[in-house]
C-alpha positions as CSV (number, residue, x, y, z in Angstrom):
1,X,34.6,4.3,97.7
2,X,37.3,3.2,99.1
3,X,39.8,3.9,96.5
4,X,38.5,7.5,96.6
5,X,39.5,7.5,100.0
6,X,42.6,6.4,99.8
7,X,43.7,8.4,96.6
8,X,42.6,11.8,98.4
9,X,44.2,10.4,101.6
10,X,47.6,9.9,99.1
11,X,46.9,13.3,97.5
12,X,46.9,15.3,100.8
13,X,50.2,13.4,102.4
14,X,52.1,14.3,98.7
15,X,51.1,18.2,99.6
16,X,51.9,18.4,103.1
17,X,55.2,18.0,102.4
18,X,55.4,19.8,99.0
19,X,54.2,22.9,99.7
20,X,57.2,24.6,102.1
21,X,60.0,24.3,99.6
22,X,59.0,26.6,96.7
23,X,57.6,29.0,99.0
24,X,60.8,29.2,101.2
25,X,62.8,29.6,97.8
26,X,60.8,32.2,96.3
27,X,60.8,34.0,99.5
28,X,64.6,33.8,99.8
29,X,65.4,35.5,96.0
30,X,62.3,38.3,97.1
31,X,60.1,37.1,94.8
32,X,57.0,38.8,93.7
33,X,53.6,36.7,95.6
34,X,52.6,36.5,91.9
35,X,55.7,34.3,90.8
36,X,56.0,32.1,94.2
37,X,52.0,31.3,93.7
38,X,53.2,30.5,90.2
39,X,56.6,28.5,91.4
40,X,53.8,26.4,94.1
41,X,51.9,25.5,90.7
42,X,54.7,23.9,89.0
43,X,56.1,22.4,91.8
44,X,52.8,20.7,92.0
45,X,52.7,20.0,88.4
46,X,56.0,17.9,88.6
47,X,55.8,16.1,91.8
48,X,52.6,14.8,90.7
49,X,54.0,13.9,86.9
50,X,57.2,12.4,88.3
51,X,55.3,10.5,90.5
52,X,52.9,8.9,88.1
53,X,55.5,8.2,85.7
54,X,57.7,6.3,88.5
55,X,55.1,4.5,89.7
56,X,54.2,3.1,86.4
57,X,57.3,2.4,84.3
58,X,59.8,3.1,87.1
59,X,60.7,1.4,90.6
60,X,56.5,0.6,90.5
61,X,56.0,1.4,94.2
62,X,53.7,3.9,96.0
63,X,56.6,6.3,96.8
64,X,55.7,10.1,97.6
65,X,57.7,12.5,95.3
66,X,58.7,15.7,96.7
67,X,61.0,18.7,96.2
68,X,64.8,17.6,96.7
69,X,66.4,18.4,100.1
70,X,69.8,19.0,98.1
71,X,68.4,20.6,95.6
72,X,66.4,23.5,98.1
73,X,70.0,24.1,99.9
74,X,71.8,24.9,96.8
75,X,68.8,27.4,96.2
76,X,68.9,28.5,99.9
77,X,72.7,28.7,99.4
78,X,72.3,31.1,96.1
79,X,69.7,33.1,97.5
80,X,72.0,34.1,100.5
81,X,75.2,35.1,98.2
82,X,72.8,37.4,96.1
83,X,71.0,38.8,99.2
84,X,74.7,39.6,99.8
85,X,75.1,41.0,96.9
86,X,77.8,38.5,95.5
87,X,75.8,37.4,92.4
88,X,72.7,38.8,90.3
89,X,69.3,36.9,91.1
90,X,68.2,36.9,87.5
91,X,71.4,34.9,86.5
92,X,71.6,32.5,89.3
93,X,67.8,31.5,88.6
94,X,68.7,30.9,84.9
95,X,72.0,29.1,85.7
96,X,70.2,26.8,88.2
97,X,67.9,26.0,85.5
98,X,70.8,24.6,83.7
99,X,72.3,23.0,86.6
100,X,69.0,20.7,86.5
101,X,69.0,19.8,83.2
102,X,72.5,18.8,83.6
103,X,71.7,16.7,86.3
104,X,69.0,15.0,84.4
105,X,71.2,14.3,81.4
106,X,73.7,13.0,84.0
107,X,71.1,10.5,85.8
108,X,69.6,9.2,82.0
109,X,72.9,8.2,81.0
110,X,73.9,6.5,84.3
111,X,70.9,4.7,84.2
112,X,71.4,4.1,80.1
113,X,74.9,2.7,81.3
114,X,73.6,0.1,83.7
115,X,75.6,1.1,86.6
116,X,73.6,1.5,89.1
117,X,73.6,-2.0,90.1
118,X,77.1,-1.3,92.3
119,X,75.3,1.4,93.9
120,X,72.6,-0.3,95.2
121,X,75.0,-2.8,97.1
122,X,76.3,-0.3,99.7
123,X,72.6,0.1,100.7
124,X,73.0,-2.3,103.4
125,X,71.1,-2.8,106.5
126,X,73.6,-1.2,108.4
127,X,73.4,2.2,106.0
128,X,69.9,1.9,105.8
129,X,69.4,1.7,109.9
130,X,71.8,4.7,109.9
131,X,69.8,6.7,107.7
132,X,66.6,6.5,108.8
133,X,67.7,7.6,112.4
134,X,69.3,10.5,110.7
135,X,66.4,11.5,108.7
136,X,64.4,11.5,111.8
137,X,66.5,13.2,113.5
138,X,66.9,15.9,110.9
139,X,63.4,16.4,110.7
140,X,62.2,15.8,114.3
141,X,63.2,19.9,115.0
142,X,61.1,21.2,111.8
143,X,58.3,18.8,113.0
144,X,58.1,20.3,116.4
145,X,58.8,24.0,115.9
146,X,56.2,23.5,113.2
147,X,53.5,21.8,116.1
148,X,54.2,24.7,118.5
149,X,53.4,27.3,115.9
150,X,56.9,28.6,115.8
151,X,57.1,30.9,112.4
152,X,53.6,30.8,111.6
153,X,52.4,33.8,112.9
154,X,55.6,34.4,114.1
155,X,58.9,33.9,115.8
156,X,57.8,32.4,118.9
157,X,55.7,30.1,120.6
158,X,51.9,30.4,119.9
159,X,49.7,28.8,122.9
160,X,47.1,28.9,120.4
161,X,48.2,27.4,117.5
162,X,50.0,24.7,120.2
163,X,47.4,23.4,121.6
164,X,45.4,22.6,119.0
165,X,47.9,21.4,117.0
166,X,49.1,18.9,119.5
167,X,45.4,18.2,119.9
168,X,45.5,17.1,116.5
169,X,48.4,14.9,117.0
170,X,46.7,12.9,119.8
171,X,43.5,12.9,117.7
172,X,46.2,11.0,114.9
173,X,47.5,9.0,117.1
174,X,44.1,7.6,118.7
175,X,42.9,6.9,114.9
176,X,46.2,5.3,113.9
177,X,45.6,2.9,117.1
178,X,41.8,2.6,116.9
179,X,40.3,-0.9,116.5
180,X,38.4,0.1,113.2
181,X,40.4,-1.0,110.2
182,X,38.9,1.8,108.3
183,X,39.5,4.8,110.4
184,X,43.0,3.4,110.8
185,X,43.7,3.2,107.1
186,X,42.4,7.1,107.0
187,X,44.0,8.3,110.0
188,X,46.0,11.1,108.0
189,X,43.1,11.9,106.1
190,X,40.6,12.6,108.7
191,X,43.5,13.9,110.9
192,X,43.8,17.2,108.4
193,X,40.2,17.8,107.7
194,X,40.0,17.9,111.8
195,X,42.8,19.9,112.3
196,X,42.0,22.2,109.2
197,X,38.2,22.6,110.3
198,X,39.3,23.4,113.9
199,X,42.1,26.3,112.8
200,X,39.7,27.8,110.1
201,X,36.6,27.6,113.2
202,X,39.7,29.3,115.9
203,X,40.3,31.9,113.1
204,X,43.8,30.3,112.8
205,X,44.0,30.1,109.3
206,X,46.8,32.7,107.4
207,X,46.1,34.3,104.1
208,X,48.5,33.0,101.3
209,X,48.2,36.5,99.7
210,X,48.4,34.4,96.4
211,X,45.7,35.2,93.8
212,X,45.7,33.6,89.9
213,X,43.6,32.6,86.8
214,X,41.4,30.0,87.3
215,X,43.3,27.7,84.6
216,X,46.3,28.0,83.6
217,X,48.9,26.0,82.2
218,X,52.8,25.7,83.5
219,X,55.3,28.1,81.6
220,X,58.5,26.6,80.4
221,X,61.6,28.5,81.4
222,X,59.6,30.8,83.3
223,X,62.9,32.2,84.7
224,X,64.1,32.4,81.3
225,X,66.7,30.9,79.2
226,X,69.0,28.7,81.0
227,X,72.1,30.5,81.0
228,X,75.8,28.2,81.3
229,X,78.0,28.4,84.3
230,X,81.5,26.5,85.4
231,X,80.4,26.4,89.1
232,X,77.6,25.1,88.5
233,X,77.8,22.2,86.4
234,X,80.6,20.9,89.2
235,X,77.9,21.5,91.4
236,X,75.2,19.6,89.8
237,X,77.5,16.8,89.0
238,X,77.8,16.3,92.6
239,X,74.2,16.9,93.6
240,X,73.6,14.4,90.9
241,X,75.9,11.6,92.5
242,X,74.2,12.3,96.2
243,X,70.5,12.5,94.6
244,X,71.2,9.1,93.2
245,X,72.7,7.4,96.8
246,X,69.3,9.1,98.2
247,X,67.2,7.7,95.6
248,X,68.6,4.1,95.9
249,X,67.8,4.5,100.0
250,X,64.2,6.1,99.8
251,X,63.1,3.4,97.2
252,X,65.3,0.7,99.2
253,X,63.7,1.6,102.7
254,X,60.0,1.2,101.0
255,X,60.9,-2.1,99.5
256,X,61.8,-3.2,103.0
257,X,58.8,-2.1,104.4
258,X,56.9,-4.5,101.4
259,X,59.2,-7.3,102.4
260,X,59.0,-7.1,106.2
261,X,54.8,-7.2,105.7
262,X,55.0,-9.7,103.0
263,X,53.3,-7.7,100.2
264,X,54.1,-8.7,96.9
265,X,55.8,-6.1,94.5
266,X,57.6,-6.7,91.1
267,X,61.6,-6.7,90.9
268,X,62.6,-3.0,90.9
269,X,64.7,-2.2,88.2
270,X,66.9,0.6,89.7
271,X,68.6,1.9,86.5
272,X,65.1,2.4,85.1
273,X,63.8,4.4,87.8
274,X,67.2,6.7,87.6
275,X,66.6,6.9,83.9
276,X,63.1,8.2,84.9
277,X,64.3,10.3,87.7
278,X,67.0,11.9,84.7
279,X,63.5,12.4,82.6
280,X,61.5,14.1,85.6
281,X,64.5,16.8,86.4
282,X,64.5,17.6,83.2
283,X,61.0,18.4,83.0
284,X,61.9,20.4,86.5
285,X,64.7,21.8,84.6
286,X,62.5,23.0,81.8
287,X,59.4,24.2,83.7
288,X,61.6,26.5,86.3
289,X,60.9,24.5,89.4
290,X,62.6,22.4,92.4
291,X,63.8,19.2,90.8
292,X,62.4,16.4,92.8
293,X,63.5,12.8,94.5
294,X,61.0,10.0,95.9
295,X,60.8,10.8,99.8
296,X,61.6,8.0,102.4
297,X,59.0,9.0,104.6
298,X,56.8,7.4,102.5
299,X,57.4,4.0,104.4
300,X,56.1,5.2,107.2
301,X,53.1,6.6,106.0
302,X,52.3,3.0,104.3
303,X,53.2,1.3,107.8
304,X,50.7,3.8,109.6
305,X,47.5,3.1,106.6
306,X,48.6,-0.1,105.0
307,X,47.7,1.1,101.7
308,X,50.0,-0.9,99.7
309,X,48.1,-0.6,96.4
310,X,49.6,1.1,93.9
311,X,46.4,2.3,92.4
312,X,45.2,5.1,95.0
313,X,48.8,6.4,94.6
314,X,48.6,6.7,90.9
315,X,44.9,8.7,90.8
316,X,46.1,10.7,94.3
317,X,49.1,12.0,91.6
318,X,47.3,12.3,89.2
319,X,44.9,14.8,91.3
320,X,48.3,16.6,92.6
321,X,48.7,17.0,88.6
322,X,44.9,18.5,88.0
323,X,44.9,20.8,90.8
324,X,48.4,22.4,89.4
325,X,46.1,23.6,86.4
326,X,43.8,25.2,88.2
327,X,45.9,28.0,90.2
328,X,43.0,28.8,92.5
329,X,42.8,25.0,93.9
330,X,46.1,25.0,93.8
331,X,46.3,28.2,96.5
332,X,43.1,26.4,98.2
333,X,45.2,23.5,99.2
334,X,48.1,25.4,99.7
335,X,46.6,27.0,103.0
336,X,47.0,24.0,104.6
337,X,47.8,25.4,107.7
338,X,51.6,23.9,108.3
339,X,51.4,23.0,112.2
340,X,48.2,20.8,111.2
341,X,50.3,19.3,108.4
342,X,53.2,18.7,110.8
343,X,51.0,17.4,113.3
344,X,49.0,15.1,110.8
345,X,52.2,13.1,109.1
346,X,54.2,13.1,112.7
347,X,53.1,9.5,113.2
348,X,54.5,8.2,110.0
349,X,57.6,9.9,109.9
350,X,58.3,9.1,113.8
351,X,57.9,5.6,113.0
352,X,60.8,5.3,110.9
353,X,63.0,5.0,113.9
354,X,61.1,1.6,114.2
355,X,62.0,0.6,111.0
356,X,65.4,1.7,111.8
357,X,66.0,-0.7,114.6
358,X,64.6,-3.6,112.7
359,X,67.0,-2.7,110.2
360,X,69.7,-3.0,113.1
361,X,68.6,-6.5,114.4
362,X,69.6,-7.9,110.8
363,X,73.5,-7.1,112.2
364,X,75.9,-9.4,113.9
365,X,76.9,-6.8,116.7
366,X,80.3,-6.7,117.6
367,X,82.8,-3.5,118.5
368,X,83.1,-2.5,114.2
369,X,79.6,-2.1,113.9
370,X,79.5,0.0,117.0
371,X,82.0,2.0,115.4
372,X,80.4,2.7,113.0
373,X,76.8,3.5,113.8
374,X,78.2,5.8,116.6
375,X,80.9,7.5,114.6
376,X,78.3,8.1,111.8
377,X,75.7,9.7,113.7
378,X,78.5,11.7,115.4
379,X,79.2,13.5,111.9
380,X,75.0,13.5,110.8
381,X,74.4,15.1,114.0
382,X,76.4,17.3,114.6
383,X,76.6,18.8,110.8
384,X,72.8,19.7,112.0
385,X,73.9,22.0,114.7
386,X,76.9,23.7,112.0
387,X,75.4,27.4,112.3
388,X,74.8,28.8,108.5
389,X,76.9,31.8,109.1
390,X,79.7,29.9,110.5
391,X,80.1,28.4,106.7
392,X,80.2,31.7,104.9
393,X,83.3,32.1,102.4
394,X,83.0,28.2,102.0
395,X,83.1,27.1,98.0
396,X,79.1,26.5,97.6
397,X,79.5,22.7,97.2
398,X,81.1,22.3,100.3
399,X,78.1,24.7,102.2
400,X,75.6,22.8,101.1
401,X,76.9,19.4,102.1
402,X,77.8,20.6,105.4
403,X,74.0,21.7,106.1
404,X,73.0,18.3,105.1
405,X,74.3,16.1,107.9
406,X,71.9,13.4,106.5
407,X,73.8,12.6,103.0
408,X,77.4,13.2,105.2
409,X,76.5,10.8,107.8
410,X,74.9,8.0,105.2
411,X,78.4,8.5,103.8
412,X,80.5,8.1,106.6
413,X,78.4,4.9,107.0
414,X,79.4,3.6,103.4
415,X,83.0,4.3,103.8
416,X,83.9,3.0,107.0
417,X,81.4,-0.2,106.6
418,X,83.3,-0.7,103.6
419,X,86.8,-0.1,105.0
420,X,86.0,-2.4,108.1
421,X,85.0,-5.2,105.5
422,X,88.1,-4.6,103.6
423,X,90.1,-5.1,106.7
424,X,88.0,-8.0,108.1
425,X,88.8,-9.9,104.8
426,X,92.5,-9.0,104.7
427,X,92.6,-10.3,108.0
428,X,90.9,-14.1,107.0
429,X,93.1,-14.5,103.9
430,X,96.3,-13.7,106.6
431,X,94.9,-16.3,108.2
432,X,94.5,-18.9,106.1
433,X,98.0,-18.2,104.8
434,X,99.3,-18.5,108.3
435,X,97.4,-21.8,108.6
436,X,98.4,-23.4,105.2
């Protein structure tokens, strides 16, 4: 019983926070309702085959797989320059289709290659601190507007939606906190059947519009055949190089998590799971949906449950992978209604920042590190409040990374860290010159 629990608790955390990407995308190239509903059903279909594979021959942790941030913003960025007219939406789908599969050749080699290994050392507790405040802080606006009912009926505020949304969230927060192992380990869970059952009893619920077969299998290259083009493979190339530094930090801030609680886990072999990673954007690739990356807010959805067990993660996957056969489950879940899915996971993405500053106690304070967490979250921060139209006429690479002020300021954090150890140990060797 109480793995059932806990695999339908993993299975409805995986979907509240898969279920706005393909939607936004197929709503920003005017898709049919037909072909998003479709789009929502292979989305499904990957996230839960990546994350089953990962999380038995890759990095073997419970880590939530979901659509890739970078990934949706070159979408969002496409969709835009053929709603302007600038490019055919037929041909940009098809071309993005190749820009995955690129990608995914990209990743199995680099993993093939063994060179992850340098990678993985810049992930220190310094850049790991530094991005997890900047994740939070990235999100923390889409988690609110998303409570207060802002663009779900419409524009604005909705009292309605509001309050009992943010009724929901006290109703998490008093089951995370409750004295009860077991309705702490199920917070999440009974948090969204509460908050679903009270917006379907206010008539709160919206109609997806999406209807489909009742079983129904994925179609390859549903956009058609992948078509080459020059800008995008130097786009995917790059996309590739950032997936992988967010990759190494999502997986890296879970293992911390298992460490900081004392859970035993086996030795994760990093170029495996980017050789895995290279395998499931292919499959992305190949079935026409959102390549996808293992999400860091996973650690705090294991902090707020405790499930550390690897086998309710597998079977909730697994589920995530039946229900995308069956299109009419797959549009049953996907009403969800999004302020009781925001309001449900706020608790375990909030408490990242915790993690955070447990990250930052590791450090030897002094004015460099100052520096550098402050001059970081400068650049993160404020790329966040960059308005879209203000990067019109940029080169597409350059757009996207500028709306992403998470992956600029992690790398602002790598390169001056890095620079400030440089110095540091040019400095001692002076020393020790001057003293011998």
């Amino acid at each position: 019983m109480k793995v059932f629990f806990s695999s339908f608790q993993w299975m409805v955390f995986i979907l509240a926070g898969s279920i706005v990407a393909p939607i936004s995308i197929g709503t920003a190239f005017h898709l049919p309702p037909a072909e998003i509903a479709e789009l929502l059903q292979r989305t499904f279909f990957i996230i839960g085959l990546s994350g089953f594979l990962q999380a038995l021959f890759g990095h073997r942790l419970p880590i939530t797989e979901g659509p890739a941030g970078l990934w949706w913003g070159v979408f969002m960025v496409y969709a835009g320059l053929v709603s302007a007219g600038s490019l055919n939406g037929q041909d940009v789908l098809h071309q993005l289709e190749m820009g995955m599969l690129i990608c995914g050749f990209l990743f199995i080699f680099l993993g093939f290659m063994k060179w992850i290994g340098p990678l993985k050392k810049l992930f220190t507790p310094l850049v790991t601190g530094t991005y997890l405040i900047l994740l939070v802080a990235q999100l923390s606006g889409s988690f609110i507007k998303g409570i207060l009912g802002i663009g779900y009926f419409s524009g604005n505020v909705n009292g309605k939606v509001a309050l009992s949304a943010i009724a929901i969230l006290i109703l998490s927060m008093v089951l995370g906190k409750a004295k009860s192992q077991f309705l702490r380990s199920y917070s999440v869970l009974f948090s969204l059947i509460a908050g679903w059952g009270l917006f379907s009893l206010l008539g709160l619920i919206k109609d997806s519009g999406f209807h489909g077969k009742t079983v129904a299998l994925p179609e390859v290259f549903a956009w058609g055949v992948p078509q080459y083009s020059g800008g995008i493979v130097v786009t995917s190339i790059i996309i590739g190089f950032l997936l992988l530094a967010n990759m190494v930090a999502s997986v890296n801030v879970v293992e911390n998590v298992y460490k900081m609680e004392k859970q035993h886990h086996t030795d994760i072999d990093y170029n495996q799971t980017t050789g895995l990673m290279g395998l499931n954007t292919l499959i992305a690739g190949l079935f026409s949906a959102v390549a996808c990356v293992p999400i860091s807010g996973t650690a705090g959805f294991i902090l707020t449950t405790k499930m550390f067990q690897r086998l309710p993660y597998i079977i909730g996957s697994l589920l995530i992978l039946a229900i995308s056969l069956f299109p009419k489950l797959t549009f049953f879940f996907a009403s969800i209604p999004a302020p009781v899915g925001y309001a449900t996971i706020f608790v375990p993405f909030s408490s990242m920042i915790g993690l955070a500053l447990k990250e930052y106690r590791s450090l030897k304070f002094n004015e460099n590190t100052l520096f550098v967490i402050a001059t970081s979250l400068m650049v993160g921060l404020g790329c966040s409040f960059i308005p879209p139209a203000a990067l019109k006429g940029l080169p597409n690479i350059l757009t996207t990374l500028l709306n992403n002020g998470l992956i600029l300021g992690m790398l602002t954090c790598m390169l001056l860290e890095q620079l400030n150890k440089r110095q540091t140990t040019i400095l001692e060797n002076m020393k020790k010159q001057s003293v011998s």
